[in-house]
PyMOL commands that place a pseudoatom at each C-alpha (Angstrom):
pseudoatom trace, name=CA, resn=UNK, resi=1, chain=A, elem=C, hetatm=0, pos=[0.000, 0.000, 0.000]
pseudoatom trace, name=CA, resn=UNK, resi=2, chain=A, elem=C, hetatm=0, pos=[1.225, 3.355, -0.706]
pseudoatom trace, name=CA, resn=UNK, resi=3, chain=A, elem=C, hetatm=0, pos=[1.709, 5.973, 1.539]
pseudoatom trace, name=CA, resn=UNK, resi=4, chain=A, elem=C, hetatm=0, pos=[-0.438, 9.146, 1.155]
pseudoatom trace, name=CA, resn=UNK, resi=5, chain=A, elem=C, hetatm=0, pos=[2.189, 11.259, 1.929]
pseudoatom trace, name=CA, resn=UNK, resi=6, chain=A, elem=C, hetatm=0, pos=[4.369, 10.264, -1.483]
pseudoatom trace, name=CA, resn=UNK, resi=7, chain=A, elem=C, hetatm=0, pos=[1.902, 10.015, -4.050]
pseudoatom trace, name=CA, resn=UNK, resi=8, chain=A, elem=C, hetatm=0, pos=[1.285, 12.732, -6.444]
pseudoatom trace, name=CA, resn=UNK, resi=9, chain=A, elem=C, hetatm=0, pos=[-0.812, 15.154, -7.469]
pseudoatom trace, name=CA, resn=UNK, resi=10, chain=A, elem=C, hetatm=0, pos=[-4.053, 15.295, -5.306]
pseudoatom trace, name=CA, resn=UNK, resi=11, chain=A, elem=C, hetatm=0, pos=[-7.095, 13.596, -5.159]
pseudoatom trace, name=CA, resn=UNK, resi=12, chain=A, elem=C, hetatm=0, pos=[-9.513, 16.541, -5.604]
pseudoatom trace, name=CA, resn=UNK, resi=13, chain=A, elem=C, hetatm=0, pos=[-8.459, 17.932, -9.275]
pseudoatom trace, name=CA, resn=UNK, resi=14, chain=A, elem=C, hetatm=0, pos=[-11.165, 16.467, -11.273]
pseudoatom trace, name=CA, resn=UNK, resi=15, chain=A, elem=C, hetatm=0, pos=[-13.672, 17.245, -9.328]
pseudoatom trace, name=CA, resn=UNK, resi=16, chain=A, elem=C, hetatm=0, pos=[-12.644, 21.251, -9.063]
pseudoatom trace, name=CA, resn=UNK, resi=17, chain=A, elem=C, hetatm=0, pos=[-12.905, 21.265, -12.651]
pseudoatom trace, name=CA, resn=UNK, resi=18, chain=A, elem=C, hetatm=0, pos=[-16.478, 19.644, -12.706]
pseudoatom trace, name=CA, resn=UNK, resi=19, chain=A, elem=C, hetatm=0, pos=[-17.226, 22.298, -9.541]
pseudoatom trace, name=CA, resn=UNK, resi=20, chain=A, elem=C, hetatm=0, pos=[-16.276, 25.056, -11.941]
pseudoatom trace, name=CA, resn=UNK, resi=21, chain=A, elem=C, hetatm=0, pos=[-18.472, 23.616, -14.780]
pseudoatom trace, name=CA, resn=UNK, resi=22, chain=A, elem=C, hetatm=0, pos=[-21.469, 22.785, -12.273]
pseudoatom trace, name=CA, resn=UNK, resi=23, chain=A, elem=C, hetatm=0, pos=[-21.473, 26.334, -11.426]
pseudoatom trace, name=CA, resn=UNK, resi=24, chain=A, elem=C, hetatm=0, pos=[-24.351, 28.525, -12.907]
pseudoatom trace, name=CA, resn=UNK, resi=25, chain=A, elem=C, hetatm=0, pos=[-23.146, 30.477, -15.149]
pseudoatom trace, name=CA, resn=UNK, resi=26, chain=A, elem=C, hetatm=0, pos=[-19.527, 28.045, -15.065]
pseudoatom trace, name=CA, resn=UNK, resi=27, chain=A, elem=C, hetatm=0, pos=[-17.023, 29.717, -13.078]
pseudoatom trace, name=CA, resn=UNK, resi=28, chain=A, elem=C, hetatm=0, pos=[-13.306, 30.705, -15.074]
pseudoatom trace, name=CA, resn=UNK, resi=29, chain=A, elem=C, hetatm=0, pos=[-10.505, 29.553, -13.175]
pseudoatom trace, name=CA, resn=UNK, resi=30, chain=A, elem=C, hetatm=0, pos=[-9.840, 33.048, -12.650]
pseudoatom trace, name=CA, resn=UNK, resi=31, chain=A, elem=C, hetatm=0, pos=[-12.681, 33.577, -11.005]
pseudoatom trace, name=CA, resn=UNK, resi=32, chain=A, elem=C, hetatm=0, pos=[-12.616, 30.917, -8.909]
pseudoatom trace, name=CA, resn=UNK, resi=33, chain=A, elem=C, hetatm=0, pos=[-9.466, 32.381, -7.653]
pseudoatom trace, name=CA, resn=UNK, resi=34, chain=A, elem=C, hetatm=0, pos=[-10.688, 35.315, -7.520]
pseudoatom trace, name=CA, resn=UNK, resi=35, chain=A, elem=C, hetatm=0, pos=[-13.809, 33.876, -5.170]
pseudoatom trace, name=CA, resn=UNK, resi=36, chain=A, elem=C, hetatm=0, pos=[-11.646, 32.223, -3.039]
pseudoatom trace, name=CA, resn=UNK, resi=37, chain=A, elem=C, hetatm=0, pos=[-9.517, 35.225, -2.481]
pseudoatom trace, name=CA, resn=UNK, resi=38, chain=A, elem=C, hetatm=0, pos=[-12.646, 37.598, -1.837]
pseudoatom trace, name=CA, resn=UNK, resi=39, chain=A, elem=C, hetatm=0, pos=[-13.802, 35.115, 1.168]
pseudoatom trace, name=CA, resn=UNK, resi=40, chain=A, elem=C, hetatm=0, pos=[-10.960, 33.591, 2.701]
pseudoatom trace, name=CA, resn=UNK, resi=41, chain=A, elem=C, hetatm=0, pos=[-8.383, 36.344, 2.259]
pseudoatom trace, name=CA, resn=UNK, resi=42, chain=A, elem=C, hetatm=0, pos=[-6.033, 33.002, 0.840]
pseudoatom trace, name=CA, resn=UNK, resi=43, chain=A, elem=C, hetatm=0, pos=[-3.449, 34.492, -2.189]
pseudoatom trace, name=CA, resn=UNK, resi=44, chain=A, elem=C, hetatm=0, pos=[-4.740, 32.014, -4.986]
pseudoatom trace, name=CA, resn=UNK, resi=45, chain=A, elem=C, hetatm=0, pos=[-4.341, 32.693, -8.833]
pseudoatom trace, name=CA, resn=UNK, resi=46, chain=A, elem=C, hetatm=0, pos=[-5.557, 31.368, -12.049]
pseudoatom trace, name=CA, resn=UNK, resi=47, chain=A, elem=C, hetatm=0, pos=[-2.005, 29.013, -12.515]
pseudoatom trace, name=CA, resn=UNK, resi=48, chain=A, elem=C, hetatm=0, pos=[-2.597, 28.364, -8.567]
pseudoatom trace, name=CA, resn=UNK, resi=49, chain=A, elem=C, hetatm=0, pos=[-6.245, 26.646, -9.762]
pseudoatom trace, name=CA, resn=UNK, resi=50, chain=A, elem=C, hetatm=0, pos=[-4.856, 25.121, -12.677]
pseudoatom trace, name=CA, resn=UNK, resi=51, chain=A, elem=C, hetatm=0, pos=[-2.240, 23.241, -11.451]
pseudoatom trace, name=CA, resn=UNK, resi=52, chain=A, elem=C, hetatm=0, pos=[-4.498, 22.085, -8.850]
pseudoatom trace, name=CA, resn=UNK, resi=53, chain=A, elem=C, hetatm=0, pos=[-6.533, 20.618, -11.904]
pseudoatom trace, name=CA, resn=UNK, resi=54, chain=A, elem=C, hetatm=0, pos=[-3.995, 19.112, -13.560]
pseudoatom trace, name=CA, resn=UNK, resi=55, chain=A, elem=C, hetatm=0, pos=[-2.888, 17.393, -10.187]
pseudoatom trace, name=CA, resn=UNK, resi=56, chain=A, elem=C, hetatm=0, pos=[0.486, 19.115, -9.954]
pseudoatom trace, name=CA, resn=UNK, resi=57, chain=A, elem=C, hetatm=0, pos=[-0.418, 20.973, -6.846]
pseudoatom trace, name=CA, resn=UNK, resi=58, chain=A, elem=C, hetatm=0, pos=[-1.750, 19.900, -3.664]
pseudoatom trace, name=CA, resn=UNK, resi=59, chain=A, elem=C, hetatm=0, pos=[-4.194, 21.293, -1.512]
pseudoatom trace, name=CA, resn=UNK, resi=60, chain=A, elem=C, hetatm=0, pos=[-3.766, 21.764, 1.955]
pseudoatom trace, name=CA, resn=UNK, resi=61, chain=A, elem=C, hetatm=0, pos=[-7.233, 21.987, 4.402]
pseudoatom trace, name=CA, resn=UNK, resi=62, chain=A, elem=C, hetatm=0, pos=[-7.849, 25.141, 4.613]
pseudoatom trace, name=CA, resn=UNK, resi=63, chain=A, elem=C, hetatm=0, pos=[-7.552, 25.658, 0.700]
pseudoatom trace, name=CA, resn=UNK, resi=64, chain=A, elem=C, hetatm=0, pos=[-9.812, 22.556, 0.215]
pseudoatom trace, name=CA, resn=UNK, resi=65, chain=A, elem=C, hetatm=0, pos=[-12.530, 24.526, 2.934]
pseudoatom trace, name=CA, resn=UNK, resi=66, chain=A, elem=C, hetatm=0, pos=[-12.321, 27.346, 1.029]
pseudoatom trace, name=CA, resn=UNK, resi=67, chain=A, elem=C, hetatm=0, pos=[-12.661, 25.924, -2.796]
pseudoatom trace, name=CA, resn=UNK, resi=68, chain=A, elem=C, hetatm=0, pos=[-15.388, 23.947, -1.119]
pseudoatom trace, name=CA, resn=UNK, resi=69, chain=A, elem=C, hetatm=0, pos=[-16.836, 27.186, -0.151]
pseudoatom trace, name=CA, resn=UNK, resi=70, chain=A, elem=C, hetatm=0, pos=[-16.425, 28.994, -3.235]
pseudoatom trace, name=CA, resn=UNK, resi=71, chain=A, elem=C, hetatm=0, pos=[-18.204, 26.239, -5.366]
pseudoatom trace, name=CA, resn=UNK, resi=72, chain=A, elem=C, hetatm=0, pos=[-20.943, 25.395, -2.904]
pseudoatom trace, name=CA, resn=UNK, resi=73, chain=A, elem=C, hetatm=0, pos=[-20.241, 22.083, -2.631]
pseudoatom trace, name=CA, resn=UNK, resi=74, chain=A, elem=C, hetatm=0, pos=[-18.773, 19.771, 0.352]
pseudoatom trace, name=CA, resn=UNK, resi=75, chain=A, elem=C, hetatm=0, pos=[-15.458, 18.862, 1.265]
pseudoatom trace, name=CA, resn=UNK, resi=76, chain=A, elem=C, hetatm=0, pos=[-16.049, 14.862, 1.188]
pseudoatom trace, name=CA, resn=UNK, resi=77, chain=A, elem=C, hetatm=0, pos=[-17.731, 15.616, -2.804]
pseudoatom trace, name=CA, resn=UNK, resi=78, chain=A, elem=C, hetatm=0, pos=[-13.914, 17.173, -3.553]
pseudoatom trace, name=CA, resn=UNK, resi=79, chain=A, elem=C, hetatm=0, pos=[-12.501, 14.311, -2.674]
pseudoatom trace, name=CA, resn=UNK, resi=80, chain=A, elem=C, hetatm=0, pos=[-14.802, 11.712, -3.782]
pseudoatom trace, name=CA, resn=UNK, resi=81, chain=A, elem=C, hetatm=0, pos=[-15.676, 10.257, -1.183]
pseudoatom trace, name=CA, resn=UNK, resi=82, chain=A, elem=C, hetatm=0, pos=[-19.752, 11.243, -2.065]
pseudoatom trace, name=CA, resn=UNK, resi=83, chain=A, elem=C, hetatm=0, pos=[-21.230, 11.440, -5.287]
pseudoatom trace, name=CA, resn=UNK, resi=84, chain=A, elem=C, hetatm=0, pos=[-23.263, 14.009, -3.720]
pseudoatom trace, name=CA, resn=UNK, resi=85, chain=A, elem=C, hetatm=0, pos=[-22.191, 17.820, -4.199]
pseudoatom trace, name=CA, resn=UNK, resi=86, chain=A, elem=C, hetatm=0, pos=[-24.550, 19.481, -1.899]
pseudoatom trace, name=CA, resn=UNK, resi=87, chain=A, elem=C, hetatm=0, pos=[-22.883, 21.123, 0.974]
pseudoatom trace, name=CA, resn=UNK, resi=88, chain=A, elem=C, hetatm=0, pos=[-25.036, 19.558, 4.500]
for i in range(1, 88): cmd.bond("trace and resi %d" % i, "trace and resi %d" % (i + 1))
show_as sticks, trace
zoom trace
């Protein structure tokens, strides 16, 4: 079994993409950065989102809270553990 702590990328990529694109009207990356950084105060860009995407960034909690937050959808749909969006 490997270790969470080496694999790569993260486990919550896709599903920020599909967050963006489940958003009405779909949310840019930009402006999902710029959401983030208008409620959380947390410096994230466009190329900050996008590598997170692409799995070549990983998220830390807080950032996952706060994408969570900006999409309107949980933390546990992020990272797949629900195939349920809606925020309880």
């Amino acid at each position: 079994m490997k270790s969470m702590f080496t694999m790569k990328g993260n486990v919550c990529g896709d599903r920020v993409r599909l967050g963006r694109a489940m958003h009405q009207p779909p949310l840019t990356q930009e402006e999902l950065a710029k959401k983030i950084q208008l409620t959380s105060g947390l410096e994230v860009t466009k190329i900050i989102i996008s590598r997170i995407e692409k799995g070549e960034r990983h998220v830390i909690d807080q950032e996952l809270r706060m994408i969570a937050q900006a999409l309107n959808v949980s933390m546990e749909w992020l990272v797949g553990e629900t195939d349920k969006p809606n925020r309880v």
